[in-house]
TISE-113819 format. One line per 4 residues: their letters; for each residue x, y, z of C-alpha. Coordinates in Angstrom, 3 decimals, padded with zeros to 6 digits. Example, Ala and Ser with C-alpha at 12.3 -4.5 7.8 and 13.67 -1.06 7.14 Angstrom:
as = 012.300/-004.500/007.800 | 013.670/-001.060/007.140 $
//
This chain:
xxxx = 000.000/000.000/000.000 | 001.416/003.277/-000.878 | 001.008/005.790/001.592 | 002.016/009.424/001.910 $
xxxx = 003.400/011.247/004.894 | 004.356/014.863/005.298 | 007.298/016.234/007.933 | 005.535/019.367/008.727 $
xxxx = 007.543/021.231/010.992 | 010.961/022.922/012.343 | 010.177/024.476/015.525 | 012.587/026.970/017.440 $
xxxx = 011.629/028.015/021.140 | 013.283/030.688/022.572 | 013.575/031.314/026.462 | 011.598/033.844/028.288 $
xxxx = 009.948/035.413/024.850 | 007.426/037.359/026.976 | 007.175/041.031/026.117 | 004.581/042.707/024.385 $
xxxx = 004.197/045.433/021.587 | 004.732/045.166/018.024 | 008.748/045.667/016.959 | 009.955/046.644/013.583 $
xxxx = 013.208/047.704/011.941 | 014.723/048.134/008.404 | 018.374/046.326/009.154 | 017.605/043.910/006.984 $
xxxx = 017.853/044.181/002.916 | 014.576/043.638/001.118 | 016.572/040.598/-000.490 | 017.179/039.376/003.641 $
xxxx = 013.645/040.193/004.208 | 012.328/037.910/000.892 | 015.251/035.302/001.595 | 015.055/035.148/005.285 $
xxxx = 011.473/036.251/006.804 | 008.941/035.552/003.605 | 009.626/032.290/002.344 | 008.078/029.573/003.397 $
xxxx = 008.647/025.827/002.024 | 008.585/024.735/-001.323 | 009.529/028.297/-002.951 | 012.563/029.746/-004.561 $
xxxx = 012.931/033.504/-004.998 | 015.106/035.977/-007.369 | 015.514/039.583/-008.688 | 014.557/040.550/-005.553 $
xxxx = 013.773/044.412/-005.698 | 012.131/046.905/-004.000 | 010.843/050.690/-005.151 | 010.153/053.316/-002.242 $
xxxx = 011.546/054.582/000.918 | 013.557/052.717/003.010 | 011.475/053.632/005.675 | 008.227/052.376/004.075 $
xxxx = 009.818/048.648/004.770 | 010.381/046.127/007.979 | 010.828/043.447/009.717 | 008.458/043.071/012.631 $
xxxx = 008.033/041.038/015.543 | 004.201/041.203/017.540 | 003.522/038.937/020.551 | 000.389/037.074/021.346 $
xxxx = -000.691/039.956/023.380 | -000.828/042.365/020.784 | -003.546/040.661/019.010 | -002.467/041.406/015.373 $
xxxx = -002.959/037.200/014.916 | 000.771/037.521/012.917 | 003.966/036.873/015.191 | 006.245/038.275/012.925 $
xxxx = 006.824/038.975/008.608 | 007.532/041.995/006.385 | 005.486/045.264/007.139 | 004.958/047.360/003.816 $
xxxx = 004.072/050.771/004.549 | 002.605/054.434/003.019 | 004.543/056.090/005.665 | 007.310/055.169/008.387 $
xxxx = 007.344/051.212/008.663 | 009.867/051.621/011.511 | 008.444/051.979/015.499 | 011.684/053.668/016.295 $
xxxx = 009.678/056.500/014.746 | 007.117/058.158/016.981 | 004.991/058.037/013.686 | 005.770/054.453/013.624 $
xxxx = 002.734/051.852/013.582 | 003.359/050.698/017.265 | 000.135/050.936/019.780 | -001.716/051.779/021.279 $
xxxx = -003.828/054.014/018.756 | -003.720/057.002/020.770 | -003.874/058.943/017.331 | -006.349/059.323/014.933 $
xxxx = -004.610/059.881/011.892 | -000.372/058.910/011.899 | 000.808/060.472/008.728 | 004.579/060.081/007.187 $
xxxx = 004.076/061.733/003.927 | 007.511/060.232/002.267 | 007.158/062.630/-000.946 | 006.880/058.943/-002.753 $
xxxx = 006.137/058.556/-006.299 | 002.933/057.231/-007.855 | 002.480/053.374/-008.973 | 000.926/053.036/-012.302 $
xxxx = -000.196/049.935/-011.607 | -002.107/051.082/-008.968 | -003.166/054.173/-010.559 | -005.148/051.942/-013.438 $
xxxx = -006.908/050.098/-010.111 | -008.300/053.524/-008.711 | -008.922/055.268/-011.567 | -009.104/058.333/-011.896 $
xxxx = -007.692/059.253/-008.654 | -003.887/058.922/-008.667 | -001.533/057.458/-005.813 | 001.331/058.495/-003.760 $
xxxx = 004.036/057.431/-001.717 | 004.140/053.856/-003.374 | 006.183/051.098/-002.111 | 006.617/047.591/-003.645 $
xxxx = 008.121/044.866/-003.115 | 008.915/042.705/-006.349 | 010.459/039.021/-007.025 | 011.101/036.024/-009.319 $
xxxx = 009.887/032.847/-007.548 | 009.437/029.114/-008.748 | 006.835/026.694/-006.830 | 007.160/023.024/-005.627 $
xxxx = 003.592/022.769/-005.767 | 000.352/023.383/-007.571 | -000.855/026.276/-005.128 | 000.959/029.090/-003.621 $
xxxx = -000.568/030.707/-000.134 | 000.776/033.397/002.190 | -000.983/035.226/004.538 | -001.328/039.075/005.480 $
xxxx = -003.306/041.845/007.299 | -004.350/044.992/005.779 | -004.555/047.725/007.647 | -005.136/051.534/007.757 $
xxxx = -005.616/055.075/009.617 | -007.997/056.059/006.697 | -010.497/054.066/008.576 | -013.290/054.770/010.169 $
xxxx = -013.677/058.680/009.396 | -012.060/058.689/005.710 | -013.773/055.163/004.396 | -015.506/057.316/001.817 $
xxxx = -013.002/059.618/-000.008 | -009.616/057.851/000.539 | -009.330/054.855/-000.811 | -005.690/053.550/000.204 $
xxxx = -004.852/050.952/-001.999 | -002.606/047.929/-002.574 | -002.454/044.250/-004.505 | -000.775/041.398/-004.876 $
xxxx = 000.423/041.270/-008.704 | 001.311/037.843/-010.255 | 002.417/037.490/-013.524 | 003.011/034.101/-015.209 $
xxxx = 001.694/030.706/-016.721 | -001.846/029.792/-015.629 | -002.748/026.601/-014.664 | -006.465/027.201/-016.517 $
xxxx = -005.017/028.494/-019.492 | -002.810/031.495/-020.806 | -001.174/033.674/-018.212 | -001.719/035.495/-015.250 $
xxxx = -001.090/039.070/-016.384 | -000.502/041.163/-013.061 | -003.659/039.448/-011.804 | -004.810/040.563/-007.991 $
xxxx = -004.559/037.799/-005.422 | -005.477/039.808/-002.197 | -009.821/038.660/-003.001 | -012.040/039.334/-000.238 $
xxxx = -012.442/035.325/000.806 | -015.355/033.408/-001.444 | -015.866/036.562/-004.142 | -013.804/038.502/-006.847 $
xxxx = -012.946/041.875/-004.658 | -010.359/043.360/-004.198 | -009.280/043.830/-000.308 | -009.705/047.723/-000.002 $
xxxx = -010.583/050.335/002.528 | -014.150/050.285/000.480 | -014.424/046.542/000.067 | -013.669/045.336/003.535 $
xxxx = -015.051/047.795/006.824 | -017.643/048.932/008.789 | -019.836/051.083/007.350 | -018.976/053.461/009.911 $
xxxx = -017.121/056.954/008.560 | -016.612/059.340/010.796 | -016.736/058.692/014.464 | -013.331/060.066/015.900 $
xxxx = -014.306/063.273/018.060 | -014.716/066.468/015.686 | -015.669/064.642/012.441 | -018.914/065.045/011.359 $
xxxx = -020.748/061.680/010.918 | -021.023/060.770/007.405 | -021.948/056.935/008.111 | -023.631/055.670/004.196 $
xxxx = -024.941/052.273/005.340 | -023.954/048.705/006.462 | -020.581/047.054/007.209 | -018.937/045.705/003.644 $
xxxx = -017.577/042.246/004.294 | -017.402/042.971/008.130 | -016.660/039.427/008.984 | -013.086/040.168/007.845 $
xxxx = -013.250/043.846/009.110 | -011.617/044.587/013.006 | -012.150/047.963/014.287 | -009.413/048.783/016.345 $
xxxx = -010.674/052.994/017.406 | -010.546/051.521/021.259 | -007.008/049.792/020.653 | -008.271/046.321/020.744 $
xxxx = -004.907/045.738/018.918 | -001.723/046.940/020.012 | -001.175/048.549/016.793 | -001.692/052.298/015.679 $
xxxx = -003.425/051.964/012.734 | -007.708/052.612/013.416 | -008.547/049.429/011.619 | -007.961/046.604/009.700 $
xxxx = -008.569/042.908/008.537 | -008.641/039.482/010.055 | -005.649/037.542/008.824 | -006.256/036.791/005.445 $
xxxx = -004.953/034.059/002.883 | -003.380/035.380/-000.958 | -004.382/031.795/-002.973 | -003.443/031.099/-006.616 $
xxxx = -002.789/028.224/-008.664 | 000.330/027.504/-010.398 | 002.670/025.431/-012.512 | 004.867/023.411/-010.478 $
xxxx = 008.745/024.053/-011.799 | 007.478/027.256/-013.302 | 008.723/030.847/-013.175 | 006.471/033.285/-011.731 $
xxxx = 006.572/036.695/-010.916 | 004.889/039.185/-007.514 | 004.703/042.681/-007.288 | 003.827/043.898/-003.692 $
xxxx = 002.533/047.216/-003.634 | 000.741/049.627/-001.276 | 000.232/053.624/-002.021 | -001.872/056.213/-000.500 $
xxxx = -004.367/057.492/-002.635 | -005.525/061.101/-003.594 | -002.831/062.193/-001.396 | 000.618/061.623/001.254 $
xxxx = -001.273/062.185/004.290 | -002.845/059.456/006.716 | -000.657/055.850/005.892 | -001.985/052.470/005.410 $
xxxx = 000.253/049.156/005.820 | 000.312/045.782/004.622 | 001.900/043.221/007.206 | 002.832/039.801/005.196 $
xxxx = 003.506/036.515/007.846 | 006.623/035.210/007.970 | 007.368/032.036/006.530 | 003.722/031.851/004.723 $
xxxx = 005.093/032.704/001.177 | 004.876/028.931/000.226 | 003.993/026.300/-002.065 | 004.664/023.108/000.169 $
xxxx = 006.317/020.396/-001.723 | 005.319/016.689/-000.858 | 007.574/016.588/001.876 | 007.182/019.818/003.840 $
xxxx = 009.149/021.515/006.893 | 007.839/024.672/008.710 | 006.647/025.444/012.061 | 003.819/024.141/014.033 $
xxxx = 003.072/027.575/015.324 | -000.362/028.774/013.899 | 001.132/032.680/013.943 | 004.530/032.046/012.480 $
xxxx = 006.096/029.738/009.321 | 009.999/030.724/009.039 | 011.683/028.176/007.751 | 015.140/030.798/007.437 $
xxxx = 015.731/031.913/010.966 | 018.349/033.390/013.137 | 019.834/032.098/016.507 | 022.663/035.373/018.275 $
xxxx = 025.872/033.879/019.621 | 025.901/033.518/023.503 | 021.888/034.384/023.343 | 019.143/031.859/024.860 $
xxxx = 018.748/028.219/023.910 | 016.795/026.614/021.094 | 014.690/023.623/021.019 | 014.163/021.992/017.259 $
xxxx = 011.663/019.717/016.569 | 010.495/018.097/013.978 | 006.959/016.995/013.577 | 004.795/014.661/010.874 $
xxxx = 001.077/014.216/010.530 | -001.333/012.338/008.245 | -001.404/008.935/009.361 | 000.609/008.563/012.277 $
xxxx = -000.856/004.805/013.269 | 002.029/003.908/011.379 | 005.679/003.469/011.970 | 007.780/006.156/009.615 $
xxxx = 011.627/007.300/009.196 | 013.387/009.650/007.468 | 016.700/010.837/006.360 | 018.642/013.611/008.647 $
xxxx = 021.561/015.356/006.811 | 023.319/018.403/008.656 | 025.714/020.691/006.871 | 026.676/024.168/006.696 $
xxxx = 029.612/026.199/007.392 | 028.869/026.540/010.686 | 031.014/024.182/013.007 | 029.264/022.355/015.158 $
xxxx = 031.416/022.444/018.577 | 032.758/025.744/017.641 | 029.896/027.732/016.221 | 027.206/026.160/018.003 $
xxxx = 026.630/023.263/020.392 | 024.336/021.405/022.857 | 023.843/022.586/026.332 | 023.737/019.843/028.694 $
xxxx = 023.381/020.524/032.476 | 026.028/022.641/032.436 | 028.138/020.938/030.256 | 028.586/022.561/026.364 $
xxxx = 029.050/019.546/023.888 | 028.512/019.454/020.446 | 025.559/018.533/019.355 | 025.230/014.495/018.258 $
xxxx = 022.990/014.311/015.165 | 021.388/011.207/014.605 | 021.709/010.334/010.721 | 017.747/009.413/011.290 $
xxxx = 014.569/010.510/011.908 | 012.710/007.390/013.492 | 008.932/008.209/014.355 | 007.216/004.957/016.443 $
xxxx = 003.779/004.305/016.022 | 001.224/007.158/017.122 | 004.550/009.432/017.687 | 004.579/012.902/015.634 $
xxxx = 007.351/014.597/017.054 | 010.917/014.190/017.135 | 012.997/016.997/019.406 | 016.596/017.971/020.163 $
xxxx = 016.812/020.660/022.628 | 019.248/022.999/023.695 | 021.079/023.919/021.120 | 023.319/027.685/021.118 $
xxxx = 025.144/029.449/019.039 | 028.155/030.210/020.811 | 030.146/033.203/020.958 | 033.390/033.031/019.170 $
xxxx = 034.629/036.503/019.532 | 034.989/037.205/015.882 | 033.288/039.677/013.510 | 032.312/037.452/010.801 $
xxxx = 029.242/036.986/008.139 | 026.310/035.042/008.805 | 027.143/031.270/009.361 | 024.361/028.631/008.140 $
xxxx = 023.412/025.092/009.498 | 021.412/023.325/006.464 | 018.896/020.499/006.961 | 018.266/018.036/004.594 $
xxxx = 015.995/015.456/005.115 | 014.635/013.095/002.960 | 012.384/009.800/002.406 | 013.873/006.175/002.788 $
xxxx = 011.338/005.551/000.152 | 010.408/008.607/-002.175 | 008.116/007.368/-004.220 | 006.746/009.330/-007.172 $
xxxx = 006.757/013.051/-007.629 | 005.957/014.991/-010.339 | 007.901/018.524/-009.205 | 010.619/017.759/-006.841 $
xxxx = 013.638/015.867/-008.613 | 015.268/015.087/-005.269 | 012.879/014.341/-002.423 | 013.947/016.230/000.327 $
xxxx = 013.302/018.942/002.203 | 015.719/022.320/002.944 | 015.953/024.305/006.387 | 018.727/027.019/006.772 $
xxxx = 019.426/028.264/010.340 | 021.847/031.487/010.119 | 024.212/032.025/013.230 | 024.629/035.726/014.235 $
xxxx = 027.017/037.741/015.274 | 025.317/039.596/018.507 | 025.514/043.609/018.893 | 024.971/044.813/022.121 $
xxxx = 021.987/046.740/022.465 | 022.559/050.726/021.818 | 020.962/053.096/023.672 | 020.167/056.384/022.155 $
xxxx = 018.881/058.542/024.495 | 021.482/061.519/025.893 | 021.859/063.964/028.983 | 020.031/067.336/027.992 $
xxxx = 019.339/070.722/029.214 | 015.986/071.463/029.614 | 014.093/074.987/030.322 | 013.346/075.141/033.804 $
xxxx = 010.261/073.821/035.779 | 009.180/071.582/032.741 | 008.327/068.365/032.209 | 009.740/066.278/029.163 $
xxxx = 009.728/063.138/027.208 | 012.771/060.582/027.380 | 012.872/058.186/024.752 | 015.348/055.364/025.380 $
xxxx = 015.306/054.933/021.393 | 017.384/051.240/021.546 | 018.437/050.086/018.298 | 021.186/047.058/017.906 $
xxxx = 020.450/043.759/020.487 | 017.615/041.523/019.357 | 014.200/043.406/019.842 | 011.632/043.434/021.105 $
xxxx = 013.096/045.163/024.282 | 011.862/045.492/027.434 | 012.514/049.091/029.616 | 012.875/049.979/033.228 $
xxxx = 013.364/053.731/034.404 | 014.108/054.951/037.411 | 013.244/056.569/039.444 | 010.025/056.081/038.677 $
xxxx = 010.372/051.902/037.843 | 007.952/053.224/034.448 | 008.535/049.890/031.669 | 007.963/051.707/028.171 $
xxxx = 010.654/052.897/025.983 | 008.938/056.930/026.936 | 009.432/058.050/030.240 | 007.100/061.236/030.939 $
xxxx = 009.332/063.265/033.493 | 007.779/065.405/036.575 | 008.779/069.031/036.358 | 012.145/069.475/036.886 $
xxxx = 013.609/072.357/038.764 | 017.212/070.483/039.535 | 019.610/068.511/037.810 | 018.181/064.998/037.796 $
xxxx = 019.904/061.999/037.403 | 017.506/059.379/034.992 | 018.899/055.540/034.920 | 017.332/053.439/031.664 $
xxxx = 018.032/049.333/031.674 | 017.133/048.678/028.391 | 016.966/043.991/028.044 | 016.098/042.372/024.883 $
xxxx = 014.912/038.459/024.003 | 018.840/037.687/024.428 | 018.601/038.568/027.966 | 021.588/040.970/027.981 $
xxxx = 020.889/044.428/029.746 | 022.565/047.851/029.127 | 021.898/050.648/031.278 | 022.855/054.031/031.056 $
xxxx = 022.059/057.038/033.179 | 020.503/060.613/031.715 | 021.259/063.532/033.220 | 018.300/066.653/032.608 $
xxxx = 019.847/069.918/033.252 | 017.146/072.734/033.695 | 019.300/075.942/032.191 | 020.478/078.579/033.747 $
xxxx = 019.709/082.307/033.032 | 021.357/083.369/029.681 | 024.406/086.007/030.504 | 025.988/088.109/028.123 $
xxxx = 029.555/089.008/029.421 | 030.526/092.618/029.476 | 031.929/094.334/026.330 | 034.902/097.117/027.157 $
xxxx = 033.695/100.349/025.467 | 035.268/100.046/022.102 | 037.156/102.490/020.152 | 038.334/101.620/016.627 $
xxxx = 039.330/104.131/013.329 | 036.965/105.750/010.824 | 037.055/103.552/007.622 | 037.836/100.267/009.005 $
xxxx = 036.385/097.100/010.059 | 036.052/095.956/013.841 | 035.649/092.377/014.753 | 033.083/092.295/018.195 $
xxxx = 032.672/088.683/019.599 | 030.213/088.081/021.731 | 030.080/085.302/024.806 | 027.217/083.399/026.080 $
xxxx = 026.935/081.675/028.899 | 024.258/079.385/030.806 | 020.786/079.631/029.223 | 019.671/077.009/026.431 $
xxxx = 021.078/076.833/022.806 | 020.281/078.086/020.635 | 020.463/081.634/021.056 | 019.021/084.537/019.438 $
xxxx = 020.856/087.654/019.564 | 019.441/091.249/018.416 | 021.189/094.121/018.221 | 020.311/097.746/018.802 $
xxxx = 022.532/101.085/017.632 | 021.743/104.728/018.352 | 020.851/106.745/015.657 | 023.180/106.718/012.606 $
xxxx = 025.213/103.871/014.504 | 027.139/101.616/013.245 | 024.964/098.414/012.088 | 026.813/094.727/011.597 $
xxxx = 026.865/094.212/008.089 | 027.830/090.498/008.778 | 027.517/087.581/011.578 | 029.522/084.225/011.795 $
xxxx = 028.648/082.329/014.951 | 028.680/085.281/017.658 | 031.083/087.690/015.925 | 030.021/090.884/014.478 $
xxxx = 031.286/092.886/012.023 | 031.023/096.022/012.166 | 032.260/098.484/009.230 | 032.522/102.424/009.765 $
xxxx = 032.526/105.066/007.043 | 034.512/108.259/007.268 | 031.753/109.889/009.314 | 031.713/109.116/012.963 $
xxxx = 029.507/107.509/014.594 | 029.776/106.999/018.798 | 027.028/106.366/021.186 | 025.466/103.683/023.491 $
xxxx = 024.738/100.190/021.767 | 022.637/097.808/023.269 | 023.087/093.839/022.636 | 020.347/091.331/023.511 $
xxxx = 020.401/087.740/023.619 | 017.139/085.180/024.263 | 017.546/081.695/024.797 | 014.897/079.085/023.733 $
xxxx = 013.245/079.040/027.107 | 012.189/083.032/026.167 | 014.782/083.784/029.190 | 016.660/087.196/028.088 $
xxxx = 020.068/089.315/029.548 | 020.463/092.890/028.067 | 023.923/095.003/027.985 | 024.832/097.810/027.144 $
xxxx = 028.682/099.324/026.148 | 030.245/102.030/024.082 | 031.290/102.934/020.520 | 034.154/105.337/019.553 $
xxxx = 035.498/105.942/016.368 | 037.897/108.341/015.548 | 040.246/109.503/012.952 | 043.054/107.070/013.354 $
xxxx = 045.536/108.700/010.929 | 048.881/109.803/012.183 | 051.199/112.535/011.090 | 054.550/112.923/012.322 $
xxxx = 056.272/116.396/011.508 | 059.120/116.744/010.376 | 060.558/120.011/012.334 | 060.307/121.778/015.545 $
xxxx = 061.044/124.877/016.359 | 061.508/124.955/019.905 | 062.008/129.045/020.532 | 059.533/129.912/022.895 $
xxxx = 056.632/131.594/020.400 | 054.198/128.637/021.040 | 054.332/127.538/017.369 | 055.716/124.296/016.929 $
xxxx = 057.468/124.587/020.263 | 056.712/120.411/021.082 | 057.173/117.306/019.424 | 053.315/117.403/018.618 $
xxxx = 052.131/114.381/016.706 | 048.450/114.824/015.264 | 046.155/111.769/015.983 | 047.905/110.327/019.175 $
xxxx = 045.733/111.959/021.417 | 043.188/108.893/020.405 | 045.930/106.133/021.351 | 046.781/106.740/024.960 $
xxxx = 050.343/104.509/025.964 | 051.852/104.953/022.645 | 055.829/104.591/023.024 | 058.117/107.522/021.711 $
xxxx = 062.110/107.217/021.551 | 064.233/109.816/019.832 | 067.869/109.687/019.096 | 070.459/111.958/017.957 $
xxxx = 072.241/111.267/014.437 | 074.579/108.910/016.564 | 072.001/106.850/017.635 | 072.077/108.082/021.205 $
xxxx = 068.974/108.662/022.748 | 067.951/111.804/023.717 | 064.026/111.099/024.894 | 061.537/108.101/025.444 $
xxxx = 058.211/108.069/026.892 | 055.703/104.830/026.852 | 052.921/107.126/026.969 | 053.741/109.927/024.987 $
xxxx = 051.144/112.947/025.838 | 052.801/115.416/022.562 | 054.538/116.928/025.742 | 058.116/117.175/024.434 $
xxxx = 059.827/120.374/024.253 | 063.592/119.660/023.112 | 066.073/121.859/024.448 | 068.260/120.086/022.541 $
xxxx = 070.772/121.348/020.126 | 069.794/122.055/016.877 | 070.023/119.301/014.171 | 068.845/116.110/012.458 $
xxxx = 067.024/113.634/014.817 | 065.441/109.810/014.568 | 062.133/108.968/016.119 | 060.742/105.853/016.650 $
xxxx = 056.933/105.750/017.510 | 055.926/102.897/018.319 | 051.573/103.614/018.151 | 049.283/101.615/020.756 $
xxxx = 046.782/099.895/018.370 | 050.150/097.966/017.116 | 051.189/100.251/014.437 | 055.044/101.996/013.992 $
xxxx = 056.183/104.563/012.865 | 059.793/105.645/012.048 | 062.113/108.663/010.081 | 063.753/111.620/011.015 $
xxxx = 062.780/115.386/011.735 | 065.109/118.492/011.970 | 065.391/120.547/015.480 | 065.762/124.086/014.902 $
xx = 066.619/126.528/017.403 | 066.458/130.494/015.876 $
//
């Protein structure tokens, strides 16, 4: 009697895998996210490309308790796909419309589907895949903040494109595959809701009549799901027939439609991209189907087991073949007790009577201390006795378990200055580890990754421990500084030449950056033509202008200091003469220099032709009457803005 058994199912547990709100991040390429995350059994996949933002695509990881009904998968988004984001589509929905208008360009494909309205902001993900089988299935959730209010005139859309050889005849010709379940429409804001537009607080109701396929519609305006999005479908099932062996091709694409604002999301389940082949291997888990999956270094424990149904009255066995370049006993091993071995795997899979499961435990990827590319363990296993099969040249199944380097988890969040007697926002921000995370502030003991401060009036000290699934902690402490008035120090009352350009910089202390400085000059003052940082520049013309100036600088608490100081300028030019006449008629009697009167401390020296010195004064007050003998004489005049001067003058004595 010929019988026919499937090995559904790879199953990897991982230790204390309690926390609680949907996860995403875009560290992986869409080619990982295809590869690793989508695929399920029985599919190959190529070309793998993807048009949009990078924002508008993740990987995401939801617990039981955040009732999505998918674990984990690809989320394709209108706007930011990433819950690092405060626009992000983590829960709860504490906001009626979360908006990331990414300036996207419009799909064409899409466009013909909602014409004549246009889209924006498309993303899609496209690939090359070939089935095992005669039916591919995956599963997804569509969801959207354009419900309940804007059911009526914004029709976010998105489809599931396949191209290629159809079973019935001809070809599938980017032919839709997301159907509401038993007719031909398309899954759609209009299609699938509750009749119900316009129930958030300050929209007028505009409700048009009953529910449209409400049996796959869940409300979520009261955050039933941990999710921000204000509503979306039950888990639904993409189903199409197909060639075995044959080329196909998917276009994944979501867009916002009529315009950027208000995003919509597609989440696809991990794993479910599949067309099972005779002999199958996935998980048992209803919410998750990788059959690519990750295990960190030096992070948890893993339990694999492998699991057949159908008949199971009967005895079975199988063919186990491990490869890989990861080495077993230095990559990864079998924990023991507390003894690390490597792991001993039996060459077969021997199912008794009535038995469905067969399970090796404890298995860890170790930490090797080396910065390396992903290492793989590969499963093959295969039927003693094949039998026929019309798709699958070699009867085996394929799973590929990638060991990880681990990064230790990064915590963003920094010490700041605050205005004072305010209350703030931290935002621990982790990125790195292996989310989801879990959070503990203190003081306080508050668990979310936002920690809404009391008002602070003092420096405060904040400690965040930020764990993740790998059980590996990081805390770091955040200290809030509530500023300080702003203080302008004092300027010297400046003095500088007509004609020239003066250089006035300005320093700030206390207060909080950034400042804003305005500037005030008396009438016909001098005005800065120019600003680099906190210097001014001031330029004066040939016609003076002194007075009071005022300089004012507000921080961005509103907190002000005001000083004032004053402006000279004077005719700076110097003119030496070139006789004196020392003879008692009070003409040209002194060594009178014109314009050193503005340059108090200059330095004079005067010699006689032999260089002896006859005179020097370091703060020459045009004072000097030479009683001197008459003759040639060398001055040196040394001015006190830095300049120097230099040349001789005759003494004359009739």
């Amino acid at each position: 009697m010929k019988k026919t058994f499937h090995l559904i199912a790879l199953i990897l547990f991982m230790t204390h895998l309690t926390y609680g709100q949907i996860v995403s991040s875009n560290s992986l390429t869409p080619a990982q996210l295809v590869q690793q995350v989508l695929l399920g059994q029985g599919v190959t996949a190529s070309n793998i490309t993807f048009t949009g933002n990078a924002l508008q695509i993740a990987r995401f990881t939801a617990t039981p308790s955040t009732s999505l009904g998918i674990s984990n998968g690809i989320l394709i988004s209108t706007g930011n796909a990433l819950t690092s984001s405060v626009d992000g589509p983590q829960g709860p929905n504490d906001n009626a419309g979360i908006s990331t208008d990414v300036n996207g360009n419009a799909d064409a494909d899409l466009n013909t589907i909602i014409a004549p309205d246009v889209t924006q902001d498309a993303a899609a993900l496209e690939f090359d895949f070939v089935p095992q089988s005669d039916t591919l299935k995956f599963k997804y959730i569509f969801s959207s903040d354009e419900y309940n209010e804007f059911v009526s005139g914004f029709n976010d859309v998105f489809a599931f494109l396949l191209s290629g050889p159809n079973p019935a005849g001809g070809n599938y010709v980017k032919t839709n595959v997301a159907i509401v379940p038993s007719s031909t429409l398309a899954v759609s804001i209009k299609n699938v809701n509750n009749g119900v537009k316009g129930n958030v607080a300050g929209m007028p109701d505009q409700s048009t009549g009953p529910c449209k396929n409400c049996a796959y519609y869940r409300d979520n305006y009261n955050s039933n799901v941990d999710i921000q999005f204000d509503g979306l479908t039950t888990v639904l099932t993409a189903v199409a027939a197909v060639n075995c062996g044959q080329t196909y091709h998917i276009k994944m694409v979501i867009a916002d439609a009529v315009d950027g604002s208000v995003d919509s999301g597609v989440f696809l389940e991990g794993g479910s991209f599949s067309a099972a082949p005779p002999i199958s291997l996935n998980t048992n888990n209803a919410n998750s189907a990788i059959t690519d999956t990750l295990f960190y270094e030096d992070c948890n424990s893993y339990c694999i087991k492998f699991i057949r149904n159908g008949n199971i009255a009967l005895k079975d066995s199988f063919l186990l073949n491990v490869t890989g370049n990861a080495i077993n006993g230095s990559d990864y091993a079998q924990v023991v007790g507390t003894s690390t071995t490597a792991v001993t795997w039996p060459s077969q899979l021997l199912f008794q009577a009535n038995q469905d499961t067969f399970k090796i435990c404890g298995i860890k990827a170790l930490d090797d201390g080396l910065a390396e590319a992903l290492d793989t363990i590969v499963f093959n296993i295969s039927k003693y006795n094949p039998g026929s099969s019309t798709c699958i040249t070699a009867n085996y199944v394929k799973l590929k378990i990638y060991l990880s380097d681990y990064h230790a988890i990064n915590i963003s969040a920094k010490d700041s200055v605050i205005c004072n007697s305010v209350a703030i926002n931290l935002n621990a921000s982790p990125t790195l580890g292996t989310p989801p995370y879990t959070y503990t502030w203190q003081p306080g003991n508050i668990n979310t990754n936002t920690y809404s401060t009391p008002i602070i009036t003092q420096p405060t000290t904040y400690t965040i421990v930020v764990n993740d699934i790998c059980n590996k902690p990081i805390t770091k402490q955040i200290v809030v500084t509530p500023s300080t008035l702003p203080v302008l120090s004092e300027i010297e009352p400046l003095k500088f030449c007509l004609d020239t350009v003066k250089q006035l910089p300005v320093t700030i202390t206390g207060g909080k950056p950034s400042y804003q400085l305005s500037w005030f000059a008396p009438n016909n003052g001098i005005v800065p033509h120019d600003t680099i940082n906190t210097t001014y520049y001031l330029q004066q013309s040939v016609t003076p202008s002194s007075g009071t100036y005022t300089l004012i600088v507000t921080d961005q608490c509103s907190r002000k200091d005001t000083i004032h100081f004053g402006i000279t300028t004077v005719d700076c030019t110097i003119i030496v003469p070139n006789v004196v006449t020392p003879n008692g008629d009070n003409v040209n009697d002194v060594f009178k220099i014109n314009g050193l009167e503005n340059f108090a401390n200059s330095t004079l020296t005067i010699c006689n032709r032999w260089g002896k010195k006859v005179y020097s004064s370091s703060n020459y007050n045009n004072d000097w009457k030479p009683d001197n003998s008459a003759g040639v004489y060398f001055y040196m005049l040394e001015v006190s803005d830095g300049r120097q001067f230099n040349g001789f003058f005759h003494l004359i004595n009739d």
